[in-house]
C-alpha positions as CSV (number, residue, x, y, z in Angstrom):
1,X,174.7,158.9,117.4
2,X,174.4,156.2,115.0
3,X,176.0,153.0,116.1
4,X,176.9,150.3,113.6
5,X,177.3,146.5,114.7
6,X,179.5,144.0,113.2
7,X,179.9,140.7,113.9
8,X,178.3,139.2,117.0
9,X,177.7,142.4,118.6
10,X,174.2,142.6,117.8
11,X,173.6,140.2,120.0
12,X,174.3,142.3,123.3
13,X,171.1,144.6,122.3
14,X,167.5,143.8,122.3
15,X,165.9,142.6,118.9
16,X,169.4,142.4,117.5
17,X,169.9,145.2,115.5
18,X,172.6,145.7,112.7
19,X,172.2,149.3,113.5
20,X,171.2,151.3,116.6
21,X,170.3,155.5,117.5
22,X,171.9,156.5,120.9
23,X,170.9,159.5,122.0
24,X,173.7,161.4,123.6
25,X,173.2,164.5,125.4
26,X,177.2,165.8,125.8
27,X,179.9,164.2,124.3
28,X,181.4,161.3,125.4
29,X,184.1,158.8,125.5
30,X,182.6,155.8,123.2
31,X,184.4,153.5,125.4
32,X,182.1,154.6,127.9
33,X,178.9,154.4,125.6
34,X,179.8,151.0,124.5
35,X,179.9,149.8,128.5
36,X,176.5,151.3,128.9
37,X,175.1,149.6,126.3
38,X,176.3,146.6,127.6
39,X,179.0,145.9,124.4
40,X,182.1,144.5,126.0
41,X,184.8,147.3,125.0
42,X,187.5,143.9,125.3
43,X,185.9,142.5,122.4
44,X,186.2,145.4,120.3
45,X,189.0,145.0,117.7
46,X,188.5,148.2,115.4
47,X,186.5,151.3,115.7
48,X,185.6,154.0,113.3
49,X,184.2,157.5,113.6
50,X,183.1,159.1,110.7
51,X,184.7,156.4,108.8
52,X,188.1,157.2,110.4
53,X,189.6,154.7,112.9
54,X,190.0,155.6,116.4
55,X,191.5,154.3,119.7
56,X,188.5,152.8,121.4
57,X,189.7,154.1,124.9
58,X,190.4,157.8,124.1
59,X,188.2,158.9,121.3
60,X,185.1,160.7,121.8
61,X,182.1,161.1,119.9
62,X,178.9,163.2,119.7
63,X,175.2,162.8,118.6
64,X,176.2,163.9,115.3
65,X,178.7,160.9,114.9
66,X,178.2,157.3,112.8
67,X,180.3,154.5,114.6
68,X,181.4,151.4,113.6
69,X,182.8,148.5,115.5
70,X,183.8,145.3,114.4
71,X,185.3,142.1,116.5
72,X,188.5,140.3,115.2
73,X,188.0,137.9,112.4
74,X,188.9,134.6,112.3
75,X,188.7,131.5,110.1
76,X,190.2,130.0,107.7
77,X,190.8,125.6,107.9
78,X,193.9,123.7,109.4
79,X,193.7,119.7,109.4
């Protein structure tokens, strides 16, 4: 499975990467991939399978699948 990290997600992985292989054996629920990897599935505001969205907690993917996760965004300036 290819898994794609946006924003500060990187940051839970070793080196950093923008974009990591996971090798899965069976299919699995990506909530439970994510946990393993040690991505916090709380911080997770939008997932994509495929370039579909998904419901983080039900979907599942396989080792064919590209995934995509990206936190909230923010920003913007109040005085």
């Amino acid at each position: 499975m290819k898994l794609r990290l946006g924003g500060q997600f990187a940051f839970y992985l070793p080196g950093h990467p923008a974009e990591v292989e996971v090798d899965l054996l069976e299919t699995e629920r990506l909530v439970d991939v994510l946990a393993r990897l040690g991505i916090p599935p709380a911080e997770i505001h939008l997932a994509a399978v495929n370039g579909e969205l998904v419901e983080l907690t039900t979907c599942q993917v396989s080792q064919s699948d590209v995934v995509s996760i990206f936190p909230p965004i923010g920003g913007g300036w109040a005085p």
